[in-house]
C-alpha positions, 0 to 999 in steps of 0.5 A: 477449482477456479482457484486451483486455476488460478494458481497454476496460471500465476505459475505459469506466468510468474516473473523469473528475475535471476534465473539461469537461461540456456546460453543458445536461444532457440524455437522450442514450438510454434503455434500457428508459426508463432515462435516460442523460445527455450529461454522462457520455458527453461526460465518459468520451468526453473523458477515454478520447479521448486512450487510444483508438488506433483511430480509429474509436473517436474517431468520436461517432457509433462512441464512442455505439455502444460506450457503449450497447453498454456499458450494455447490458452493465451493464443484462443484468448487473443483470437477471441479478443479479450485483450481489449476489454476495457477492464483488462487493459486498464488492470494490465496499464494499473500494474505496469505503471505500480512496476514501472516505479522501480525503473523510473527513480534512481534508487542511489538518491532514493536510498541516500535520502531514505538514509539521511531522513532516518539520521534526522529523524533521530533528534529533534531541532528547536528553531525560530525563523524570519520569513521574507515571501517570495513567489517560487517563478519570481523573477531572478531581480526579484529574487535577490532584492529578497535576498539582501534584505534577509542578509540586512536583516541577518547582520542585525541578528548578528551584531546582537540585536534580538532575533524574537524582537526583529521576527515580530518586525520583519519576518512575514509568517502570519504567526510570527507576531503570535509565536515571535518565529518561535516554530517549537521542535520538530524533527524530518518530515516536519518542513519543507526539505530546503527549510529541514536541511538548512536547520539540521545544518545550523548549529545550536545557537547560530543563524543560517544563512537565507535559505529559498523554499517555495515559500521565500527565503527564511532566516533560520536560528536553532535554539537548541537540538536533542535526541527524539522521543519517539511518540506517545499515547496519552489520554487527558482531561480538558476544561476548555478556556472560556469564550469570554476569558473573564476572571470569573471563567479562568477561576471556574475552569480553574476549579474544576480542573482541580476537583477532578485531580481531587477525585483521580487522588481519591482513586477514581477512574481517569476514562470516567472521569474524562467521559463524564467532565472532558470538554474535549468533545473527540476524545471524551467518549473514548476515555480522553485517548488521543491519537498517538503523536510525535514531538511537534506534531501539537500545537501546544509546546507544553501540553507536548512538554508534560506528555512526554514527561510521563515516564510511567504509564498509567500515571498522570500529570498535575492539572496545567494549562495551555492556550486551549485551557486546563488539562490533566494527562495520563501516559498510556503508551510510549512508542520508541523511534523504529529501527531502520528496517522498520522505517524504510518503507514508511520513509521511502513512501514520505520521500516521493510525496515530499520536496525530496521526491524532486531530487529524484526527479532531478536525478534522472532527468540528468540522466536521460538527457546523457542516455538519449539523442535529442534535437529541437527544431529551432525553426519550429521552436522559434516560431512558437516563441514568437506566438507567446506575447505578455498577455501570458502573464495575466493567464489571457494568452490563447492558442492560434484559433487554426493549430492544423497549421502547427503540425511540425516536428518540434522535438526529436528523440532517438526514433520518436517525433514530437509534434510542437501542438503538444508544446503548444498545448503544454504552454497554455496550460502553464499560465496556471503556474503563475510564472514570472519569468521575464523576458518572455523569451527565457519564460517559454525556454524554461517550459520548454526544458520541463517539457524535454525532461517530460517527453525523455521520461516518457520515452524512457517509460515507453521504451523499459521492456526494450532497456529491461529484459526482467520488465518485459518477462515480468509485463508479459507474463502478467499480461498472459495470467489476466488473459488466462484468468479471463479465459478461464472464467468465460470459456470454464469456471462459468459454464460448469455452473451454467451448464446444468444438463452438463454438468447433471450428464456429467455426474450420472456418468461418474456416480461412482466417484460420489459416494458416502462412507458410513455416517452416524448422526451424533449428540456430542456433549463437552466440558472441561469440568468432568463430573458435568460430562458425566451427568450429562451422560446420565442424561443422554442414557435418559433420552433427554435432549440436548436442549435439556441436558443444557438446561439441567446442567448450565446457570444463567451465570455458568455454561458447563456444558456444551452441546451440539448435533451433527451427521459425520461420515466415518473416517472424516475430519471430526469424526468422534476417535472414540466412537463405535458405529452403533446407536448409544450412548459412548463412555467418558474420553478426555482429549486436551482439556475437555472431556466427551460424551457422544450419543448416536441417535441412526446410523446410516449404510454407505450409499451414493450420493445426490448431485445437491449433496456433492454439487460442489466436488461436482462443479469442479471436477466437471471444471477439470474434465472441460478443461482436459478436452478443452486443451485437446480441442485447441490443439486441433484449433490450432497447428502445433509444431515441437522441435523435438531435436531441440528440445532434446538439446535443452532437456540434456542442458537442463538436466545438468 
């Protein structure tokens, strides 16, 4: 029943998008003087019509008495105060803000870069590059005395001098000295964005000009480009490099490796193998299996190298070595790059967690600055720049002791005021950023503009069930289902199982609806094989127990017989179609593959049920009968008002 509950009010309550309104808004019925309008119950009636199996619900005139049964439901919810349950408020908040996402992004960006991720994600770059780290709030005379030292640098590249050579003497990546700026291939997703598109934007053999990250400005040269791969599942055997690297150890690992390909050779099983001599503690116990991987996503170019030279699955490499030691591997699977469909969710889900999200960002903050008036209180503002000396660049900066005197208006959009505590408080809290922009002035000026796009954002979110009518059917609606579920449970689902002198009242006055057809208890006996049903029948004739006929019938190796013991009501779901309501044994039958005997041991005459042997039925048409009342006892709680003469002018709109 609480499903069915359930059901009716997501129905009841359920978002109608596209769906046709009548052209004249109009009160269709008040309650309580509280209006409701012909434009929602056309809109939820058309959307629900083709849910509906019952067709009296189809019915206007029955579809008005289920929707102003269900206002009345979310009007006694807001009389008895269930919209401010705390767990209410918070699922009702949790769910705008997971809709609110779809409003506050602009999808034209999101879908060029949703677009552009799946192109890159499609090849594969191989680029080296020179580091120069620079903070990301440095100052702009720090910022480009960085940057023509990249341009130096890149002018000896250039004029021919060796790019490995000049990434171990310039480039800042602590790897660099390890890897000579050698970043192995990698495809989208894989760096920075900045660092991504200046790479997929250099050609095969060229070096890119400096290009800004978060992490300084990178020199970039691309070494070679091809199509990607995909990902592979592989397994693999390790013998791990020794601690102390002597000869002695490199010739034992050596060794090893190499009487393990003899065995594979010899036909011996790799998951054994790998289990019994891996000395990859992760992956030994489950045969050598690796989790599934993509080019570029080891640490090791040849071990991604040999994997992804696996053609056939199954077979495996010759033992090479790595800088973790010798290894053997074995292609388990290789997974082709998906479709654009199948990737679009997954691609979309990286971009708002990666530096493209900012472009998003970016997007509609140009946006909204365009949409809304907004004004800044330069008064206010400049009094607030006076306050912040350099002691913010050491995080010693603090607020004024007294902020009751900091109570002005700072930033005004559309009908909202904002007050400048909050810019006072945003400002102390960005000491963390570690900003280094000088002078101070133009430091609290680029807080301030982050705070402006913050609070136009804000407004916009605030302000969605204004600038979208579909949100504000979707929120309420969803708003008045939790309301109802809530109700629901307190006022119905909880007392029909609560109130057992209720609910026993209830049953001796309805016995006649709770009653049993008749039932037989039934040895059923099965098996594909039918000689084995007929012995077990021969069996059965012999009054022999199930247990028995098991035991005579089926080995510890082979079960040929199964049995099993039920009472069944005549007519039911289950019920033997062979079977005659007479205490015995039936003949042979087949249907589909398996061949029955039944044995029916007492027969027992229609007759009424108990309450424990029908409680639940019970329950839930008690739920309904409560729920029936329940309705006629709020129309009297509360004044109803239909106005039938509109009503028949949106019936005759309807109907055509």
């Amino acid at each position: 029943m609480k499903i069915n509950k359930i059901i009716l009010g997501l129905l009841l309550a359920t978002s109608a998008l596209s769906f046709g309104q009548t052209d004249k808004k109009e009160v269709l019925f008040t309650v309580d003087e509280k209006p409701y309008y012909t434009d929602e119950f056309s809109r939820v009636y058309n959307k629900n019509i083709d849910l509906v199996k019952d067709e009296s619900q189809k019915d206007l005139n029955q579809y008005l008495e289920l929707f102003v049964g269900y206002k009345l439901k979310i009007n006694k919810a807001n009389k008895i105060g269930l919209q401010n349950n705390v767990r209410y408020i918070n699922e009702l908040k949790s769910y705008r803000t997971q809709l609110s996402k779809n409003y506050t992004s602009d999808t034209k960006v999101t879908k060029a870069l949703i677009e552009e991720g799946y192109a890159r994600s499609q090849k594969e770059i191989r680029a080296s590059h020179i580091l120069f780290t620079l903070d990301e709030n440095a100052a702009p005379s720090d910022t480009l005395k960085i940057y023509n030292e990249a341009l130096e640098v890149r002018k000896k590249a250039l004029a021919g001098e060796d790019f490995e050579t000049l990434a171990v003497k310039f480039s800042q990546d602590p790897s660099a000295k390890d890897n000579k700026g050698d970043l192995g291939y990698f495809s989208a997703f894989r760096m920075v964005y900045a660092f991504e598109s200046a790479a997929f934007k250099t050609k095969v053999g060229e070096i890119s000009m400096p290009t800004r990250s978060r992490f300084g400005y990178h020199l970039i040269k691309v070494v070679d480009s091809k199509n990607n791969p995909g990902e592979v599942t592989v397994a693999h055997i390790m013998i791990a490099k020794g601690a102390t690297d002597t000869p002695a150890d490199a010739e034992k690992a050596k060794s090893t490796i190499q009487d393990i390909y003899s065995k594979l050779k010899q036909g011996e099983n790799f998951e054994s193998l790998a289990g019994q001599f891996s000395q990859d503690k992760s992956s030994a116990p489950k045969g050598g299996v690796l989790p599934r991987f993509g080019s570029g996503q080891l640490s090791s170019n040849e071990f991604e190298s040999v994997a992804f030279g696996l053609t056939a699955p199954n077979s495996y490499s010759e033992p090479f070595q790595t800088q973790f030691g010798w290894h053997i591997v074995k292609l388990i699977e290789k997974h082709p790059i998906k479709t654009y469909e199948e990737s679009e969710r997954d691609l979309d889900s990286k971009i708002r967690k990666d530096d493209r999200s900012k472009l998003i960002t970016n997007s509609l903050n140009e946006k909204l600055r365009k949409k809304y008036k907004f004004t800044r209180n330069d008064k206010t503002y400049n009094k607030i720049v006076s306050l912040v000396t350099d002691k913010f660049y050491t995080s010693e900066w603090s607020l004024p002791k007294d902020l009751k005197e900091y109570n002005e208006t700072l930033l005004t959009i559309e009908d909202k005021k904002v007050n400048e505590r909050l810019f006072l408080s945003e400002l102390e809290s960005q000491q963390k950023a570690n900003l280094k922009i000088k002078p101070v002035a133009k430091l609290v000026d680029f807080v301030y503009q982050n705070f402006v796009d913050t609070q136009l954002t804000e407004y916009y979110n605030d302000n969605l069930e204004k600038e979208f009518p579909e949100f504000a059917n979707v929120i309420e609606e969803y708003r008045d289902g939790l309301l109802l579920f809530d109700l629901m449970e307190k006022e119905i689902w909880d007392k029909a199982k609560q109130d057992t002198l209720g609910l026993k009242n209830y049953f001796n006055a309805n016995k006649e609806k709770y009653q049993w057809k008749n039932r037989v208890e039934v040895l059923t006996a099965s098996s594909t094989k039918q000689d084995m049903v007929k012995q077990a029948r021969k069996l059965l004739k012999s009054d022999k127990s199930a247990e028995a006929v098991k035991e005579t019938l089926n080995t510890k190796e082979v079960v040929n017989v199964m049995t099993k013991q039920e009472t069944l009501e005549e007519g039911a779901t289950g019920f033997p179609k062979n079977v005659k309501m007479k205490v015995g044994v039936s003949d042979v039958y087949k249907e589909g593959d398996f061949y029955f005997v039944n044995k029916i041991t007492k027969i027992m005459p229609a007759a009424p049920k108990t309450l424990d042997e029908t409680r639940g039925r019970v329950i839930n048409d008690y739920q309904q009968y409560l729920e029936d009342n329940w309705v006629s006892d709020l129309k009297k709680e509360f004044k109803v008002n239909v106005n039938q003469e509109v009503f028949a002018r949106l019936k005759s709109t309807m109907k055509k």
